[in-house]
FIVEX-26977 format. One line per 4 residues: number of its first residue (from 1); their letters; for each residue x, y, z of C-alpha. Coordinates in nm, 4 decimals, always signed. Example, Ala and Ser with C-alpha at 12.3 -4.5 7.8 and 13.67 -1.06 7.14 Angstrom:
<recs>
1 = as = +1.2300,-0.4500,+0.7800; +1.3670,-0.1060,+0.7140 .
</recs>
This chain:
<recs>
1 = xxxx = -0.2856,+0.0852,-0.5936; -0.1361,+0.2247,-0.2955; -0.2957,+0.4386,-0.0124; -0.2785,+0.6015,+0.2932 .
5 = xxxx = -0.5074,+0.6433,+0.5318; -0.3900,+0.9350,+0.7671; -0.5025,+1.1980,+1.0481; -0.3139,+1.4547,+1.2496 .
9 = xxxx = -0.4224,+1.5974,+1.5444; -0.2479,+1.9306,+1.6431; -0.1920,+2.2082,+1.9119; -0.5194,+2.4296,+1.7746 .
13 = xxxx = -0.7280,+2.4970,+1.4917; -0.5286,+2.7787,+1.3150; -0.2119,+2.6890,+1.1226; -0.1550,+3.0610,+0.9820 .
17 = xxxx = -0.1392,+3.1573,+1.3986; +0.1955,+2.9311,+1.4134; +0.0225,+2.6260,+1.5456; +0.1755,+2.2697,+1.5405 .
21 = xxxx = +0.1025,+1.8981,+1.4516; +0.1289,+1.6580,+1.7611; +0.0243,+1.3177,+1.6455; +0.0377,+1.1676,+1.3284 .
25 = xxxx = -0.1580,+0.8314,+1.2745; -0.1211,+0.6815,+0.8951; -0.2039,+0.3134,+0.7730; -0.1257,+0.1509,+0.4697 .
29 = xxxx = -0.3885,+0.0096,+0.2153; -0.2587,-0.1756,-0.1310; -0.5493,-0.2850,-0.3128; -0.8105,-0.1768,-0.1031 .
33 = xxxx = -0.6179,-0.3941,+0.1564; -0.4685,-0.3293,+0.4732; -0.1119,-0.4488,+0.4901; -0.0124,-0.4142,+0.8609 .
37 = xxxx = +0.1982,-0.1502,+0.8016; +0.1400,+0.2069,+0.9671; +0.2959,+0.5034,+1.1030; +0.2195,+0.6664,+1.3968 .
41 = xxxx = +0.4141,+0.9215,+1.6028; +0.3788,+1.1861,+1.8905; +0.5677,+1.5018,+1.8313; +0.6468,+1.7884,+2.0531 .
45 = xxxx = +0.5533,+2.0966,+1.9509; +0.7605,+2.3530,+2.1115; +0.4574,+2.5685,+2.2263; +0.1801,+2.5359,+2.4206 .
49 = xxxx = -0.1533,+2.3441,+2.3516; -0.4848,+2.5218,+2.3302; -0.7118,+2.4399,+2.5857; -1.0071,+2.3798,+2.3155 .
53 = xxxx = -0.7794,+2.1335,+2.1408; -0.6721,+1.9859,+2.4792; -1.0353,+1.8650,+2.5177; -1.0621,+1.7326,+2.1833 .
57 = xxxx = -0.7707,+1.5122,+2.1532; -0.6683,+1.4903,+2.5464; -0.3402,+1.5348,+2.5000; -0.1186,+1.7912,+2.7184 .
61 = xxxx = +0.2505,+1.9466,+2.6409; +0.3526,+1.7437,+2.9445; +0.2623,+1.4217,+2.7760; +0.4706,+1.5065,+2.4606 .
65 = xxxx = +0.8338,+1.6672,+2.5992; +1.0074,+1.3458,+2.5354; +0.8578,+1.3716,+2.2064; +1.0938,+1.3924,+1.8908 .
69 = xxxx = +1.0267,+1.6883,+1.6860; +0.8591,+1.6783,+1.3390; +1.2259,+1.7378,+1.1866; +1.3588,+1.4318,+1.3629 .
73 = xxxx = +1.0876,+1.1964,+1.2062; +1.0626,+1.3609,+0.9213; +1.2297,+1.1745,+0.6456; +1.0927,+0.8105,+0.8040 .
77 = xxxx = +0.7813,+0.9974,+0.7382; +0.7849,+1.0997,+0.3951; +0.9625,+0.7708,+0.2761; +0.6384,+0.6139,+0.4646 .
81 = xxxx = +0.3986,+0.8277,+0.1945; +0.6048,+0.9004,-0.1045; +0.4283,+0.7841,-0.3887; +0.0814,+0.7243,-0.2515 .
85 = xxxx = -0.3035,+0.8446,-0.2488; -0.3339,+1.0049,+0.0978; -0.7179,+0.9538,+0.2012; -0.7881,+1.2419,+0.4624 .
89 = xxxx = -1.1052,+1.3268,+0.5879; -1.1036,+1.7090,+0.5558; -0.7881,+1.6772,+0.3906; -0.7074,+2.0308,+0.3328 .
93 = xxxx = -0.6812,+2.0967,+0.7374; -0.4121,+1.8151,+0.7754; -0.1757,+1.9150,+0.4268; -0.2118,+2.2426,+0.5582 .
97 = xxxx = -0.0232,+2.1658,+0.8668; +0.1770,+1.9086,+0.6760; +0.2675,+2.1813,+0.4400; +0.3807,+2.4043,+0.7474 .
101 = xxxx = +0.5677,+2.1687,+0.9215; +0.7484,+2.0938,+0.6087; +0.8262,+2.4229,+0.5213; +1.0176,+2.4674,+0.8435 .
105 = xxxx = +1.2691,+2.1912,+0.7182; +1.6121,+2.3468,+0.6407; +1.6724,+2.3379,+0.2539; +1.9902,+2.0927,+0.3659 .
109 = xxxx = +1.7464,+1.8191,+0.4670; +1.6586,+1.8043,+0.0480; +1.3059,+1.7043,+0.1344; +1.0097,+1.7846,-0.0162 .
113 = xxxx = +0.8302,+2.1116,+0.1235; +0.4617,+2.0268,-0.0090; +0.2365,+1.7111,+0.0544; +0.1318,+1.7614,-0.3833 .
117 = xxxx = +0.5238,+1.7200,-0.4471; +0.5210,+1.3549,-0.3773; +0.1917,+1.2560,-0.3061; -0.1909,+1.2793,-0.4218 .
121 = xxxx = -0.4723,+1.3599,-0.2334; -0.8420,+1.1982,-0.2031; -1.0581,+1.4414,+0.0434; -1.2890,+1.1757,+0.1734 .
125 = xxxx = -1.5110,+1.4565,+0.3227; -1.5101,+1.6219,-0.0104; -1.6223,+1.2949,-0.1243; -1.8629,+1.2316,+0.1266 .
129 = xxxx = -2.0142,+1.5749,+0.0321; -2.1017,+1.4924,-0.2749; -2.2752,+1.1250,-0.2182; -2.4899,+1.2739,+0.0994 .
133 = xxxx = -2.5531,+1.6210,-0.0093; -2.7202,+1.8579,+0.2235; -2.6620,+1.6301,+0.5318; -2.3710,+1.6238,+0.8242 .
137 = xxxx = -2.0681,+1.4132,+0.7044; -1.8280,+1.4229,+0.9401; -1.6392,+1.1018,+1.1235; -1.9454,+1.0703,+1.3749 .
141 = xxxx = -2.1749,+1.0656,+1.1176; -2.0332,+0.8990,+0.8469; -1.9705,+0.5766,+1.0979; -2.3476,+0.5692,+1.1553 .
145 = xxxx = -2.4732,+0.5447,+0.8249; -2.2418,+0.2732,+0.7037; -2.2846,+0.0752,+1.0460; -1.9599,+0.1271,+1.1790 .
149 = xxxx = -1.9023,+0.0821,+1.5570; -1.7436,+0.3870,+1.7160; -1.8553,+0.3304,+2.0489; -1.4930,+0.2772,+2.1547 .
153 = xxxx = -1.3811,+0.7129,+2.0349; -1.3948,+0.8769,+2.3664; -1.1660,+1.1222,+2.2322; -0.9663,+1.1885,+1.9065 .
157 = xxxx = -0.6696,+1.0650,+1.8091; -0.5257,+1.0142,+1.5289; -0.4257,+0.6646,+1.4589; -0.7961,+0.5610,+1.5629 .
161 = xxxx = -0.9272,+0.7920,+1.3265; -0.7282,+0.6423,+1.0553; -0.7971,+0.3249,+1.0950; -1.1837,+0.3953,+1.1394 .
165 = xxxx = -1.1525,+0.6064,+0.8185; -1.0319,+0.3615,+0.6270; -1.3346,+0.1978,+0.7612; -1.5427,+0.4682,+0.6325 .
169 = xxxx = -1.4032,+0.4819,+0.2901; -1.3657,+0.1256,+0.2362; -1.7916,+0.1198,+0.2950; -1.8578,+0.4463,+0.1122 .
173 = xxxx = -1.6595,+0.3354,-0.2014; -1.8462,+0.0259,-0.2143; -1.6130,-0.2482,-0.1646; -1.4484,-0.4250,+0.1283 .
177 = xxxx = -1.6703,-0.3026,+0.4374; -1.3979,-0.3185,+0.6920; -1.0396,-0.2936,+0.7673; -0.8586,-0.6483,+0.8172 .
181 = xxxx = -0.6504,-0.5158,+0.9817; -0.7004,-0.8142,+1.2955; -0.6738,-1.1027,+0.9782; -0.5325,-1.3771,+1.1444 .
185 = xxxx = -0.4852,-1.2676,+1.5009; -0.7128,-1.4486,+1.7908; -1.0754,-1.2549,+1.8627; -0.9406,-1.2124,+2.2240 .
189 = xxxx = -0.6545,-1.0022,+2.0568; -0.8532,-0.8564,+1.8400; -1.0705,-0.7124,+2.0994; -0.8319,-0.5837,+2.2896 .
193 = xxxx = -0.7825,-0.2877,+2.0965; -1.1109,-0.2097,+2.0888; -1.1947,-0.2306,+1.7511; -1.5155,-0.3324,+1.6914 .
197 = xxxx = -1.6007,-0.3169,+1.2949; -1.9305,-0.4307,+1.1675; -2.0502,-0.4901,+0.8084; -2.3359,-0.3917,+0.6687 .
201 = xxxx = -2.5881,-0.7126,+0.6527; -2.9449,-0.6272,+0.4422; -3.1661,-0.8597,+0.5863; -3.3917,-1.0028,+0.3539 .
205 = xxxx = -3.7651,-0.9180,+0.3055; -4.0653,-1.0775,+0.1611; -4.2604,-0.9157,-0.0892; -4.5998,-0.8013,+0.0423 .
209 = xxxx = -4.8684,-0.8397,-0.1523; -5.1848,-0.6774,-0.0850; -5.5290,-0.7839,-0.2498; -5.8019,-0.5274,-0.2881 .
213 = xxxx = -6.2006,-0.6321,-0.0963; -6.4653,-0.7057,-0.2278; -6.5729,-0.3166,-0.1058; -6.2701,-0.1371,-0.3123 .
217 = xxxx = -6.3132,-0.3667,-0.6205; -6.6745,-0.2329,-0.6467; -6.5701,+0.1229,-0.5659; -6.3220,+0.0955,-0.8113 .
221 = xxxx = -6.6181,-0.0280,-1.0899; -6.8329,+0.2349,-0.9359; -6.5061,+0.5089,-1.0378; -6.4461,+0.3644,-1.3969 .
225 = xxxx = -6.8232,+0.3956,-1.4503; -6.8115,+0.7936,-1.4133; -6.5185,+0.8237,-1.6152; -6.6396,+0.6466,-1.8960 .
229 = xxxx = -6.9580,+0.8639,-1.8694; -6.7456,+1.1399,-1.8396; -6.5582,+1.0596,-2.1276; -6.8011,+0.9272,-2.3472 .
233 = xxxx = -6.6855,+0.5550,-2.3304; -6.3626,+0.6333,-2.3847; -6.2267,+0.4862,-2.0610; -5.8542,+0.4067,-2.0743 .
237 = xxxx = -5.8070,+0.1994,-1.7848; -6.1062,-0.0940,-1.8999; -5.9494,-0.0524,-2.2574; -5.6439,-0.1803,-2.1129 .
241 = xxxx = -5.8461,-0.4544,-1.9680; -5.9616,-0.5661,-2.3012; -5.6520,-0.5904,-2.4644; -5.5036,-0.7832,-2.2039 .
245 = xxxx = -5.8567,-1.0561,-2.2353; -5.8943,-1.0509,-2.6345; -5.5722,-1.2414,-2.6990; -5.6848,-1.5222,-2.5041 .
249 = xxxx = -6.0195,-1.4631,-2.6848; -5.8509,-1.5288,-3.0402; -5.6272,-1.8126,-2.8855; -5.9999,-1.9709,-2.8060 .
</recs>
């Protein structure tokens, strides 16, 4: 099985006010396996970036006007996800903008103008809904309950919030608890990108067992005398008692 694991991060919130994807981050899983390969680009936008979104993400139009334009990178794109599960946290937010910037490919091009056309869709917040209801599931959160480090996500961006997705959803859907994605690279290089994954490690607890006193086992006699009397002899619990001790009786 073949997935992607991808995030956008854009110029602001609405895409029905004309707004614009600037970074794409996507990495590949086959098998519930990373494979090394990824795609991850910085597009201009041709507009300006909101302020709000500026803080988010940190990125400004200045750092992007070498950028290609989505059109430019758009066919390495979709040959990068045609055929595969996309796994997007809030995924209806990034197809939506996927959807736009696809739309505003000339008919020439003979792409694809919708994410559904050539791809499927698992909404891992939709997902992560539905296991933790009534409680916050967003990136933040989700990284704390499955003991994922995050420590390194000063700000968003989206080819770290791919990869720690695919953290995420590796953990939440029960199998492989991190990403491999450092297998067979030195733990100096490793580091160095800051990724700092842990698994989830139970330790193991003794059974406790606690034995009534002396005090309780006669308040307890004390209790099963007034139900009895209560009940006219009929006490349940020392019934029990003497069908566990008349076997062993008969045995004798």
């Amino acid at each position: 099985m073949r997935q992607i694991v991808l995030d956008t991060e854009t110029t602001g919130l609405e895409v029905e006010r004309g707004h614009r994807i600037i970074e794409i981050g996507a990495i590949e899983l086959v098998h519930r396996r990373a494979t090394g390969r990824r795609f991850h680009k910085y597009l201009n936008p041709e507009r300006e970036i909101d302020e709000g979104a500026k803080a988010v993400h940190g990125i400004s139009s200045a750092d992007l006007a070498s950028a290609p334009r989505f059109a430019e990178i758009a066919a390495e794109l979709l040959d990068f996800l045609a055929g595969a599960e996309l796994v997007i946290h809030n995924a209806s937010f990034d197809v939506g903008f996927l959807d736009a910037e696809l739309a505003r490919l000339p008919e020439a091009v003979g792409l694809a103008h919708r994410v559904a056309s050539f791809c499927t869709v698992l909404d891992t917040l939709a997902l992560a809904r539905e296991m933790h209801p009534g409680q916050r599931n967003n990136l933040d959160a989700l990284c704390k309950r499955y003991g994922i480090d995050n420590s390194h996500r000063e700000l968003h961006g989206a080819l770290l919030d791919a990869r720690i997705l695919a953290d995420v959803y590796l953990a939440m859907t029960g199998g492989q608890s991190t990403l491999a994605l450092d297998a067979g690279r030195s733990p100096a290089a490793a580091g160095a990108e800051g990724r700092n994954v842990q698994a989830l490690v139970r330790p193991a607890a003794g059974l406790v067992v606690r034995v009534a006193t002396a005090e309780e086992l006669a308040d307890h006699e004390r209790m099963l005398d007034l139900i009895a009397k209560a009940s006219g002899g009929r006490c349940v619990f020392r019934q029990c008692d003497l069908d566990r001790v008349r076997p062993a009786a008969n045995h004798q």
